[in-house]
VOGU-636179 format. One record per residue: residue number from 1; residue in one letter; x, y, z of N, C-alpha, C in turn. Coordinates in nm, 2 decimals. Atoms other than C-alpha are relative to their C-alpha. Layout:
# residues N
NUM,A,X,Y,Z,X,Y,Z,X,Y,Z
...
***
This chain:
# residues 266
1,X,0.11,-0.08,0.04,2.46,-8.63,7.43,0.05,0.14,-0.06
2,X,-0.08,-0.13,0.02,2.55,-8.32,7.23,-0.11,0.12,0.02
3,X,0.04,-0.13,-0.07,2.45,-7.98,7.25,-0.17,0.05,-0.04
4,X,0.16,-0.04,0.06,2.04,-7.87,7.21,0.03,0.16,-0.06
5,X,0.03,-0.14,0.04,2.00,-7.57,6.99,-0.15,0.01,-0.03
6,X,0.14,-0.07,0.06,1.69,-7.35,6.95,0.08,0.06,-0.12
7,X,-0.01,-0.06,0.10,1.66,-7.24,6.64,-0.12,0.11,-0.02
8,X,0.09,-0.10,0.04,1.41,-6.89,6.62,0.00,0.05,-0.12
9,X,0.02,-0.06,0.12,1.26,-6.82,6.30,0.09,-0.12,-0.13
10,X,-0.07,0.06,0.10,1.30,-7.02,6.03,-0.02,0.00,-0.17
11,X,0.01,-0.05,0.11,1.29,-6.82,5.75,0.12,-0.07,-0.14
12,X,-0.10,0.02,0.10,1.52,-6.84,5.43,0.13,-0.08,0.03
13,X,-0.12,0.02,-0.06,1.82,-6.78,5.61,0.05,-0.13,0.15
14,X,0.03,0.09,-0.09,1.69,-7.00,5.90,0.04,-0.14,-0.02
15,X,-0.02,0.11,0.04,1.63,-7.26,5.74,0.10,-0.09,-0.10
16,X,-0.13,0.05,0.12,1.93,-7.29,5.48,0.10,-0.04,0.14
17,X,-0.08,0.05,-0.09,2.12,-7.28,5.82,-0.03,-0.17,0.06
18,X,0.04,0.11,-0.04,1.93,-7.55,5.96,0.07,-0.15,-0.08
19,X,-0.05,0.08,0.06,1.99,-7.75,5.67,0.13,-0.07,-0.02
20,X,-0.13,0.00,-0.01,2.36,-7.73,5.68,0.00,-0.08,0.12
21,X,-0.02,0.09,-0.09,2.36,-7.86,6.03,-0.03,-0.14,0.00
22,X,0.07,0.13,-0.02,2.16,-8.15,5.98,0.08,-0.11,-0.10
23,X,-0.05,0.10,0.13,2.34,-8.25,5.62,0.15,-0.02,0.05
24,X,-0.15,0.02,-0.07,2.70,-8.21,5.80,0.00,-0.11,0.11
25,X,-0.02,0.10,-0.08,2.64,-8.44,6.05,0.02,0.05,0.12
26,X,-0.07,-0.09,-0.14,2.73,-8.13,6.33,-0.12,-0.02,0.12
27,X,0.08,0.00,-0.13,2.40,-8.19,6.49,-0.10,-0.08,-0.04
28,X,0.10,0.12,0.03,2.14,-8.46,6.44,-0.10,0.06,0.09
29,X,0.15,-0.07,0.01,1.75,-8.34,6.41,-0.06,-0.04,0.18
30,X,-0.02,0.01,-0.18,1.73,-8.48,6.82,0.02,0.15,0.06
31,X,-0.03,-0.10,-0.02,1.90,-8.17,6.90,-0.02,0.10,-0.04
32,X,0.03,-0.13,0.08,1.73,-7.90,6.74,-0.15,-0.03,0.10
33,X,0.17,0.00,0.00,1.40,-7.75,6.84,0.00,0.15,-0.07
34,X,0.04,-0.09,0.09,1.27,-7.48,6.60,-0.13,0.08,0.08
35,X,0.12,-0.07,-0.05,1.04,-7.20,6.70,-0.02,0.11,-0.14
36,X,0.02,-0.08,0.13,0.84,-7.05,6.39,-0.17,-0.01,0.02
37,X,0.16,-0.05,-0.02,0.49,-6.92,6.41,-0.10,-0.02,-0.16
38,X,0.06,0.05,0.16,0.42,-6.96,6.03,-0.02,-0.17,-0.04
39,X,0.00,0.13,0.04,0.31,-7.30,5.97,0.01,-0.07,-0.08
40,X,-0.04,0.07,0.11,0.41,-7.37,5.65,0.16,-0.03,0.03
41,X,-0.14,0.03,0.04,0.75,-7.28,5.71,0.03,-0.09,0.16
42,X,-0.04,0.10,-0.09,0.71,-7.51,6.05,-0.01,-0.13,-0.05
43,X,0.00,0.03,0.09,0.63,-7.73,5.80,0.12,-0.09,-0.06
44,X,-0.09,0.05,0.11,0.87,-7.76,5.58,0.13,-0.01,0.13
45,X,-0.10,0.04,-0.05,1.13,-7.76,5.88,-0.04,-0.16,0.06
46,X,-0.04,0.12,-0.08,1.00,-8.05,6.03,0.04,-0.15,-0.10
47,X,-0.03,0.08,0.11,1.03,-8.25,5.70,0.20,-0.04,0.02
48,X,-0.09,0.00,-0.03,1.41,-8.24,5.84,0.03,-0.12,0.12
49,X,-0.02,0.09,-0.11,1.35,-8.44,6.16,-0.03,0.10,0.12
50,X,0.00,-0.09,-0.08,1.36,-8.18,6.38,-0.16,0.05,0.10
51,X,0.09,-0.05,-0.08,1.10,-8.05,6.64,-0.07,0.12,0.02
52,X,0.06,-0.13,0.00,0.87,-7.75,6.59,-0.09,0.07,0.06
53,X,0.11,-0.03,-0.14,0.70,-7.55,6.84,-0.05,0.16,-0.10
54,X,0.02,-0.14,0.07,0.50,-7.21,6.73,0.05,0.09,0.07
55,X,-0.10,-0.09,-0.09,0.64,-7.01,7.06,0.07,-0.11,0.09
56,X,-0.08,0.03,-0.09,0.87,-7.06,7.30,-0.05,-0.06,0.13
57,X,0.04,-0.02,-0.15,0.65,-7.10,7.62,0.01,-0.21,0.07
58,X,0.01,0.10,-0.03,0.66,-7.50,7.61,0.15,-0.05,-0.01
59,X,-0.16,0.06,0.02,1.07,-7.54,7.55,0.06,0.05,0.14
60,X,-0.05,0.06,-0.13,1.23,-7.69,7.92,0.17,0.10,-0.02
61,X,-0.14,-0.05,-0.03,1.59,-7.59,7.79,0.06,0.00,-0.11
62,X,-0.07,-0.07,0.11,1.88,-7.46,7.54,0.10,0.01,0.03
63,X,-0.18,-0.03,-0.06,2.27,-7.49,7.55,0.02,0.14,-0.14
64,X,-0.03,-0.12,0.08,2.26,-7.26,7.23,-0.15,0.06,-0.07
65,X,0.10,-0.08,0.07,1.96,-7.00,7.11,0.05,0.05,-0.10
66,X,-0.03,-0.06,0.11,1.99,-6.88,6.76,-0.10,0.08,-0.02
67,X,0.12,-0.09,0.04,1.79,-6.60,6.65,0.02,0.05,-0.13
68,X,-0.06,0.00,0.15,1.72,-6.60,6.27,-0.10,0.07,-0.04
69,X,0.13,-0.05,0.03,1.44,-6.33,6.25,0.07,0.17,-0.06
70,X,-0.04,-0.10,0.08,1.42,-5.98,6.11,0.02,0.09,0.11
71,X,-0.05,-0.07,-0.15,1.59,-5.71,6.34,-0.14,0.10,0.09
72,X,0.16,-0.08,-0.04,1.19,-5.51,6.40,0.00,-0.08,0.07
73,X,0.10,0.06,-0.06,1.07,-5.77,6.55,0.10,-0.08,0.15
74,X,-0.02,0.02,-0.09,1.37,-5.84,6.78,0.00,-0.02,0.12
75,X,0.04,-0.05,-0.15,1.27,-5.64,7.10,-0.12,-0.09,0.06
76,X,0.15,0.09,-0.06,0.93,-5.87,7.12,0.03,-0.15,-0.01
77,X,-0.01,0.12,-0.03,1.10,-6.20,7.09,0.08,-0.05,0.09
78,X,-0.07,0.07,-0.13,1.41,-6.21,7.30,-0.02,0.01,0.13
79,X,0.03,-0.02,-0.12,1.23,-6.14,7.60,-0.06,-0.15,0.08
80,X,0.07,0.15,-0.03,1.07,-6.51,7.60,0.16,-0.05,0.01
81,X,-0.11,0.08,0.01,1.41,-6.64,7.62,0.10,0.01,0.13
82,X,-0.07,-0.01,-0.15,1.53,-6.49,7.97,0.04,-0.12,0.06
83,X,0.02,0.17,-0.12,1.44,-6.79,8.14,0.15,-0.07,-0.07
84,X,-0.13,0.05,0.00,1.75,-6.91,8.00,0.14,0.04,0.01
85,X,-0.14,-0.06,-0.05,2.03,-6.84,8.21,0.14,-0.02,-0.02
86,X,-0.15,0.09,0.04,2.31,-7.06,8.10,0.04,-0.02,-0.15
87,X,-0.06,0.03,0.14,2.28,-7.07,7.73,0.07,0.10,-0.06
88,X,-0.09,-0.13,0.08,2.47,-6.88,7.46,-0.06,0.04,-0.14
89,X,0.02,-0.02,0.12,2.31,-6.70,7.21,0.02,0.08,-0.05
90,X,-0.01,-0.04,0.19,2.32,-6.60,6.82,-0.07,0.09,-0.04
91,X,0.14,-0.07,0.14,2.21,-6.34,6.61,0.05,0.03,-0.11
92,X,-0.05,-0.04,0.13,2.19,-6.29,6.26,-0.06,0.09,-0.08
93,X,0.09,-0.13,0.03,2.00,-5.99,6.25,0.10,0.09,-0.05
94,X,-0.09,-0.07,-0.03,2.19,-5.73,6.08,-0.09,0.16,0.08
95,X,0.02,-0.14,-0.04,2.23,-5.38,6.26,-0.08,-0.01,0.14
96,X,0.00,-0.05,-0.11,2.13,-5.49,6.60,0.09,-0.09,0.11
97,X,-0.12,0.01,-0.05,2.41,-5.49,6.81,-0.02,-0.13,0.13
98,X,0.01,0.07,-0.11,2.50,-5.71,7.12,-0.05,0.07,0.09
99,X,0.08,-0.09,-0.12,2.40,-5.42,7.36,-0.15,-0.06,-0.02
100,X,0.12,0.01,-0.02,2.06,-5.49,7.29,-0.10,-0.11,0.03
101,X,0.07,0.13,-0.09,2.04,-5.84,7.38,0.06,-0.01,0.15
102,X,-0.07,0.02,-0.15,2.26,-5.79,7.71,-0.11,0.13,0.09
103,X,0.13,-0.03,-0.12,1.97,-5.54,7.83,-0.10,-0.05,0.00
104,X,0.11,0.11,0.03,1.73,-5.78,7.76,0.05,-0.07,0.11
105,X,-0.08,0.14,-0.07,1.90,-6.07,7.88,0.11,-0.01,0.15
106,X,-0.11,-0.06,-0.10,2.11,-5.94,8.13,0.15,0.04,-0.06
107,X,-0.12,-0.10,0.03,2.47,-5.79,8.17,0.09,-0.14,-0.03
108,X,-0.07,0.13,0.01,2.62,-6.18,8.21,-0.01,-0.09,-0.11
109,X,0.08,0.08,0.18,2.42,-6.31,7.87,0.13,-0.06,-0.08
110,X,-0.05,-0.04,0.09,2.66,-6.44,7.67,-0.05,0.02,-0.18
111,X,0.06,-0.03,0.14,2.63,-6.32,7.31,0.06,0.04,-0.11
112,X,-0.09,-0.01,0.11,2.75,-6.36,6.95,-0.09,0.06,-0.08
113,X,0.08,-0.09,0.08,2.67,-6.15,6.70,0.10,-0.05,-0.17
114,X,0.01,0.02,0.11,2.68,-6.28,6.34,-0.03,0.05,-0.11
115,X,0.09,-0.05,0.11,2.64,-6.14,6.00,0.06,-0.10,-0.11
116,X,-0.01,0.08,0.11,2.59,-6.40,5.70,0.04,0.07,-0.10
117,X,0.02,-0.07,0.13,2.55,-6.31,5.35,-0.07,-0.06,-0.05
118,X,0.11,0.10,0.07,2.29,-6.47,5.08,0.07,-0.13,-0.02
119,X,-0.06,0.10,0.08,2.55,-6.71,4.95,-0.03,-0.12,0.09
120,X,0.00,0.07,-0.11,2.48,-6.87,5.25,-0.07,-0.09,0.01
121,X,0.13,0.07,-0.02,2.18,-7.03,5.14,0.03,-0.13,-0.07
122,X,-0.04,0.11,0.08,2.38,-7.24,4.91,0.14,-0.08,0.09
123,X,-0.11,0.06,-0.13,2.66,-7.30,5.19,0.16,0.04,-0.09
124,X,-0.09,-0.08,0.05,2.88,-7.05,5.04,-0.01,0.14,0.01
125,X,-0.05,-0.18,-0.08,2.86,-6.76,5.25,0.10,0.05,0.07
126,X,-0.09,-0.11,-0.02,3.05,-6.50,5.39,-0.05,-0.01,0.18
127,X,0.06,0.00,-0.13,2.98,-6.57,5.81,0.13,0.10,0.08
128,X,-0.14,-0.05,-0.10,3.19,-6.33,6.00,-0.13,0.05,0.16
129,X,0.05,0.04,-0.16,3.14,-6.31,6.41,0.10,0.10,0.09
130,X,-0.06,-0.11,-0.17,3.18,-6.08,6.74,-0.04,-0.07,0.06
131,X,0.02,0.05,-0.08,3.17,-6.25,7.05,0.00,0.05,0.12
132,X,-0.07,-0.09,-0.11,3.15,-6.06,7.35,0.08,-0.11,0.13
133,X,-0.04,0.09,-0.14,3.31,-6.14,7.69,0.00,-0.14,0.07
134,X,0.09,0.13,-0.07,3.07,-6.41,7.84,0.06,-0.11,-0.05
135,X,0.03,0.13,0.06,3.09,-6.67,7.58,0.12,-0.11,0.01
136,X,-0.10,0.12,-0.05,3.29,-6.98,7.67,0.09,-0.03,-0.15
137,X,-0.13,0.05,0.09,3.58,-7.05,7.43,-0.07,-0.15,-0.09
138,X,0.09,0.10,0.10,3.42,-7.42,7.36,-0.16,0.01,-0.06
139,X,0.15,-0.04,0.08,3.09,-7.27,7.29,0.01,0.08,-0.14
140,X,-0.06,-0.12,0.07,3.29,-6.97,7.06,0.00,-0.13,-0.15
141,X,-0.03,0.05,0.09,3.41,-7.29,6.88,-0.08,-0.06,-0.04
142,X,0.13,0.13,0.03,3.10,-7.54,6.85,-0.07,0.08,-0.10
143,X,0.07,-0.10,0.08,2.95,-7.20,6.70,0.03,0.05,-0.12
144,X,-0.09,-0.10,0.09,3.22,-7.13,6.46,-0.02,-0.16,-0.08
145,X,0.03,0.13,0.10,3.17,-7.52,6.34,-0.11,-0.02,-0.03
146,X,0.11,-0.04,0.06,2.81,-7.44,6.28,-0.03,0.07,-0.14
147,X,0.02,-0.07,0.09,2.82,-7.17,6.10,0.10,-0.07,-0.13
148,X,-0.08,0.05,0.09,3.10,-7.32,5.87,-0.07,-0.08,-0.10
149,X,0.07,0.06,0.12,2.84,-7.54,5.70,-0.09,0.09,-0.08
150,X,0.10,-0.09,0.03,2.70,-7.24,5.59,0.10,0.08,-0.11
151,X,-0.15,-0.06,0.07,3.07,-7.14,5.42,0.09,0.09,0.06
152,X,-0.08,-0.03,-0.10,3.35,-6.94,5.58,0.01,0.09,0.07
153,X,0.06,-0.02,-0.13,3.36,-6.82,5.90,0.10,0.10,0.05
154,X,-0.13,-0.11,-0.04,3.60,-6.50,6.04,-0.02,0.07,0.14
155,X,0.06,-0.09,-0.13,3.60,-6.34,6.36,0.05,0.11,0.01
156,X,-0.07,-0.11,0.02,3.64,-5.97,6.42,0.00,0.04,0.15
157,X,-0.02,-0.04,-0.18,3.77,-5.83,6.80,-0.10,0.10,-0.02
158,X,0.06,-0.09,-0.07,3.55,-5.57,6.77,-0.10,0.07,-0.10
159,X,0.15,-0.01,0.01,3.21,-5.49,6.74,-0.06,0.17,-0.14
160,X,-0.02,-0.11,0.06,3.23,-5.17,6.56,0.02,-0.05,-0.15
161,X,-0.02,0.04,0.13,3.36,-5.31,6.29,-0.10,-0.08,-0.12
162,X,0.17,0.04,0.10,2.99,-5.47,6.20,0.00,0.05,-0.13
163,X,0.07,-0.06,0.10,2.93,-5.19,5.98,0.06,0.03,-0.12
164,X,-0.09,0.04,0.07,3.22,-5.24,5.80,0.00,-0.14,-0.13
165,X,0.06,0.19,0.05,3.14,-5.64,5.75,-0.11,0.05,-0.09
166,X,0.14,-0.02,0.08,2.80,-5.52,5.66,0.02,0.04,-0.16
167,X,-0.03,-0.10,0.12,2.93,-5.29,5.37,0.09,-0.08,-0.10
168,X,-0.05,0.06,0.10,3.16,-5.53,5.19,-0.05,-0.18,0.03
169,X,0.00,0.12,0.04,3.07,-5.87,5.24,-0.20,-0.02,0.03
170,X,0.12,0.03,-0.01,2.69,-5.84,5.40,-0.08,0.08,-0.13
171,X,0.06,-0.06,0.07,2.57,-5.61,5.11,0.07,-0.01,-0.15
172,X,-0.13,0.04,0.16,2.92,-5.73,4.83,-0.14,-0.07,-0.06
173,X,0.05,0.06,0.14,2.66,-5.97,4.66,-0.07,0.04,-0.11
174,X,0.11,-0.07,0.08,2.42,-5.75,4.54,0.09,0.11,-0.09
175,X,-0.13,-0.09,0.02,2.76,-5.52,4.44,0.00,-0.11,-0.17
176,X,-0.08,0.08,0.10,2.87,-5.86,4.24,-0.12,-0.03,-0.10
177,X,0.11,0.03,0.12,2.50,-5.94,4.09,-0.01,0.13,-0.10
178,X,0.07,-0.15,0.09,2.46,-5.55,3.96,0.14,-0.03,-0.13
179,X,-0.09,0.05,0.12,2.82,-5.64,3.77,-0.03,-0.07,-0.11
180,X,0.03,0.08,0.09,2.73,-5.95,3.64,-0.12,0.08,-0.09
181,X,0.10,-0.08,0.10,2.43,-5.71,3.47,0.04,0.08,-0.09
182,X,-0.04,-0.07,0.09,2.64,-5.47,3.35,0.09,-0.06,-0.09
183,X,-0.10,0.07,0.11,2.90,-5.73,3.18,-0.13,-0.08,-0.08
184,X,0.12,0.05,0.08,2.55,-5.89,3.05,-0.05,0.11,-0.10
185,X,-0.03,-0.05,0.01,2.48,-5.61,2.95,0.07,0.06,-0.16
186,X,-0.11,0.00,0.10,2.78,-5.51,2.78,0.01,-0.10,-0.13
187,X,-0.04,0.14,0.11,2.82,-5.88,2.57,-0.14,0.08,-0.06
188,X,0.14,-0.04,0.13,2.42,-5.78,2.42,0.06,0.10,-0.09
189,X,-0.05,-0.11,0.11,2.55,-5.44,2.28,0.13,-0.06,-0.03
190,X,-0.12,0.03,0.14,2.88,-5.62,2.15,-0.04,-0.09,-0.11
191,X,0.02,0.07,0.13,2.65,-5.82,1.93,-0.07,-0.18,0.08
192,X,0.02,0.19,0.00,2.61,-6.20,2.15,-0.15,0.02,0.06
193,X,0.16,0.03,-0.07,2.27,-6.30,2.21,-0.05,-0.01,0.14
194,X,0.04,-0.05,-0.17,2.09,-6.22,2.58,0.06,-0.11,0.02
195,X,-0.05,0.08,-0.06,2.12,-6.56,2.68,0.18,-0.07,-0.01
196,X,-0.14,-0.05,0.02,2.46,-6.60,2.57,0.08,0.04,0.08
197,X,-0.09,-0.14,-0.02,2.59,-6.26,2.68,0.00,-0.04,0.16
198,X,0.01,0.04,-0.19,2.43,-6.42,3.11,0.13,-0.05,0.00
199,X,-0.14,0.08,-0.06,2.63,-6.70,3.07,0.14,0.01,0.03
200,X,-0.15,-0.04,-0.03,2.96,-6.56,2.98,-0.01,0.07,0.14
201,X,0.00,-0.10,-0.12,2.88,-6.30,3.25,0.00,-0.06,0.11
202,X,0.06,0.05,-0.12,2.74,-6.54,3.52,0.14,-0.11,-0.01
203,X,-0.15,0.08,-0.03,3.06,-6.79,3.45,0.14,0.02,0.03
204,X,-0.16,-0.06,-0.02,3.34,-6.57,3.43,0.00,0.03,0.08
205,X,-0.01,-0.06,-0.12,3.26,-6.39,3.72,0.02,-0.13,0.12
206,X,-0.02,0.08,-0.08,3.22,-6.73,3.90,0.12,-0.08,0.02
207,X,-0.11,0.10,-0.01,3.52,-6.92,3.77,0.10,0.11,0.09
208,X,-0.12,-0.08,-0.03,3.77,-6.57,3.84,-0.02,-0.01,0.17
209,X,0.00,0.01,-0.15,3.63,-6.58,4.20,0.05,-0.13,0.05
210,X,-0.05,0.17,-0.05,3.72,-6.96,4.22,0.15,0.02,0.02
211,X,-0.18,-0.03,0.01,4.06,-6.89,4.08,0.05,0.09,0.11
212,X,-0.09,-0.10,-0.10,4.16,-6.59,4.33,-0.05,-0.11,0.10
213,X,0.02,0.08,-0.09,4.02,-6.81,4.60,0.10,-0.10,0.02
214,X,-0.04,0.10,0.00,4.20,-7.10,4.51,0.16,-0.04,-0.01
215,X,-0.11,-0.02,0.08,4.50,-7.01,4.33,0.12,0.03,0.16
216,X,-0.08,-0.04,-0.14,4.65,-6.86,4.68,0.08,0.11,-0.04
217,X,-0.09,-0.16,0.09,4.79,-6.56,4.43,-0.06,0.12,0.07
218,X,0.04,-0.14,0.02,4.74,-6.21,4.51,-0.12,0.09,-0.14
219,X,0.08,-0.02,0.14,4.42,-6.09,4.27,0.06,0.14,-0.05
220,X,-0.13,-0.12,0.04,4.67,-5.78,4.18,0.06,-0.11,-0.13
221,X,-0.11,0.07,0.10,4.91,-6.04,4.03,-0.07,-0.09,-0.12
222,X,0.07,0.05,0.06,4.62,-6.25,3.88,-0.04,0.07,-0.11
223,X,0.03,-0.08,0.08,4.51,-5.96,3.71,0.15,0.03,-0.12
224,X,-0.05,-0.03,0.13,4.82,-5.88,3.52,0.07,-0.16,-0.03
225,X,-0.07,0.14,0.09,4.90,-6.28,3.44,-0.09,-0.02,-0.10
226,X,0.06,0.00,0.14,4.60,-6.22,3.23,0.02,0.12,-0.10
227,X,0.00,-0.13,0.08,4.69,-5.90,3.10,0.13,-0.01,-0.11
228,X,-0.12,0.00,0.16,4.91,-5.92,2.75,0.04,0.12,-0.01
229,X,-0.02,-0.14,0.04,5.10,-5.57,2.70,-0.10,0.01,-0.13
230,X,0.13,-0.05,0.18,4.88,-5.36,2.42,-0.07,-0.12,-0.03
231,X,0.13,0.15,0.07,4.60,-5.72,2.41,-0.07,0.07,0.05
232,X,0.11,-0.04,-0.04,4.27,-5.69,2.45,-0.08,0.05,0.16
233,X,0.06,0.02,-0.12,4.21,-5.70,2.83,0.07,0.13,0.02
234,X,-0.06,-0.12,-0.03,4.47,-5.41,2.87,-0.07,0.09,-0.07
235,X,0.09,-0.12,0.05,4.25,-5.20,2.68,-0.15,0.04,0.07
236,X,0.09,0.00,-0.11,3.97,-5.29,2.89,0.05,0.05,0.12
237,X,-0.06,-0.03,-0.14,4.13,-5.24,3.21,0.07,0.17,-0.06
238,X,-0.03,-0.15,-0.01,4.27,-4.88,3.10,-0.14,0.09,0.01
239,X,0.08,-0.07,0.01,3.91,-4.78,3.10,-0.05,-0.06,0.14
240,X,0.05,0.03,-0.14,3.82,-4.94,3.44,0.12,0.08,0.13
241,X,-0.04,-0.08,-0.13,4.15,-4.83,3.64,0.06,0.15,-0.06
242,X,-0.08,-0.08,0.02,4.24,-4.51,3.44,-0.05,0.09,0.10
243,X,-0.06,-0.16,-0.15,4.30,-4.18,3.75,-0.13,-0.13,0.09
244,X,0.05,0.11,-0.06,4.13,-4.51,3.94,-0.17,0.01,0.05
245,X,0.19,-0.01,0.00,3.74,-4.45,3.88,-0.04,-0.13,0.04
246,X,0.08,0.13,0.01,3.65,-4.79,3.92,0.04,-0.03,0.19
247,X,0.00,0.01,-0.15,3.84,-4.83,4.28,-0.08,0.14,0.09
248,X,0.01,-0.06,-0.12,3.73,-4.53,4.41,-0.18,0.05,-0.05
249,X,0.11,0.04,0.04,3.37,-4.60,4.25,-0.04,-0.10,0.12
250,X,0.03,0.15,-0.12,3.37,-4.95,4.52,-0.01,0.12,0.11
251,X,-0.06,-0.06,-0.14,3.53,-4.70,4.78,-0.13,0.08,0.01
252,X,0.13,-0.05,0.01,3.23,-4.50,4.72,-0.12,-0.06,0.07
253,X,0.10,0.06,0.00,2.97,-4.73,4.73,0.01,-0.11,0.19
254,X,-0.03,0.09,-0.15,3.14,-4.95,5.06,-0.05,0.14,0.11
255,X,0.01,-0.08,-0.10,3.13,-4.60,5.24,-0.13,0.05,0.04
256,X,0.16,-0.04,-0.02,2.75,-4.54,5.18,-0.04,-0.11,0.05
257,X,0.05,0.16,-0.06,2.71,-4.92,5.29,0.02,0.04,0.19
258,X,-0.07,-0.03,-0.15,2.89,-4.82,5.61,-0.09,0.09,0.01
259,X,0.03,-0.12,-0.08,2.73,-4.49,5.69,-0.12,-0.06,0.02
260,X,0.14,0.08,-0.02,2.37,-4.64,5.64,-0.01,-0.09,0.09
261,X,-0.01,0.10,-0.12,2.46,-4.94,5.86,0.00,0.06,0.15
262,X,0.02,-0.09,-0.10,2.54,-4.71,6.11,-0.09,0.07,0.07
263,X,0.13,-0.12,-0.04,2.23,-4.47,6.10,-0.12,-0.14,0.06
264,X,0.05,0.09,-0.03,2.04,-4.80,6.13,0.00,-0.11,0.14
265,X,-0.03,0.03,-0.11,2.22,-4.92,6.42,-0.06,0.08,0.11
266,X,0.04,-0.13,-0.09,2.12,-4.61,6.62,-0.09,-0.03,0.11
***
């Protein structure tokens, strides 16, 4: 028999996770029970197989709790979940920390703290993970082969470093969609037609992410194996890295990600 997960809230992000589990084969719709108060989207999870309750007050037991809700409304739901003393739970809330489920839950709780990204919804996110103390090593792992159907999976020793995660990879896609606009953008005023000018934008950006991914190169070195002395790209690029406006443009923008994450944490 394998392991029972609750699944809380099964929003967007909820339910793209769900999916991943069920389509991998890591947990068969038996092992799931879903707690979602909206009925459509209990709904559309049970079209999965899976089991949907509106609250918690009728679920016996749980080797793993997930909590896939918005971080407001945290304080008023993990309190229904005491009663479970032995499980290990998840959150994918950003900006509230593990402290705040271990005075809940007690000081022995174990508890992982997760932050996705959107890509995630396509099973090409960004999952990075804190684990405090408690959590059992084969639980750490069973949790890390979860998330994985969701896309790749990193762990960081230490907690602090959330706000960091948050700032380049939980907040990077919206970084990478505002590009793709301005290279969209750009192609209309060089003359190519809107739809057009997406595509280039929306493909280049996707293939060059494939390639650094894939390639196993340094995207440093990538960068000048496309770069021709005096060719066209080198003339672009003197206007992106010249006295390094463009790096310290990101560096900018990561640091306001971070400080915000922070104040939010509070």
């Amino acid at each position: 028999m394998g392991k029972s997960v609750i699944l809380v809230g099964c929003g967007n992000m909820g339910y793209a996770m769900l999916k991943g589990w069920i389509a991998s084969g890591k947990l068969v719709p038996a092992d799931v029970n879903v707690v979602e108060p909206n009925e459509a989207l209990r709904a559309r999870a049970q079209e999965l197989g899976v089991t949907t309750v509106e609250d918690a007050s009728d679920l016996a037991s749980g080797d793993l709790i997930v909590f896939a809700v918005k971080p407001q409304v945290m304080g008023k739901i993990v309190p229904a979940y005491q009663r479970f003393e032995d499980a290990t739970f998840v959150s994918v809330a950003a900006g509230t920390g593990v402290a705040t489920f271990t005075e809940i839950l007690g000081p022995s709780s174990a508890v992982i703290r997760c932050m996705p990204n959107t890509p995630a919804a396509i099973g090409k996110g960004m999952m990075v993970v804190f684990a405090n103390g408690n959590v059992k090593p084969a639980m750490l792992d069973f949790v890390k082969a979860l998330l994985a159907t969701s896309g790749e999976v990193t762990m960081i020793d230490s907690e602090e470093l959330m706000d960091a995660v948050t700032a380049v990879s939980g907040s990077g896609p919206a970084y990478i969609f505002h590009f793709i606009e301005c290279l969209t953008s750009a192609g209309e005023k060089a003359g190519l037609p809107a739809e057009t000018a997406k595509l280039l934008a929306m493909q280049t950006v996707w293939g060059a992410a494939c390639l650094a991914k894939e390639s196993g190169e340094e995207p440093g070195l990538l960068r000048e194996q496309v770069t021709s002395p005096n060719g066209t790209t080198a003339a672009a690029l003197s206007v992106f890295m010249d006295q390094h406006e463009l790096e310290e443009l990101v560096g900018k923008a990561v640091a306001a990600a971070k400080k915000r994450s922070m104040e939010l944490g509070q």
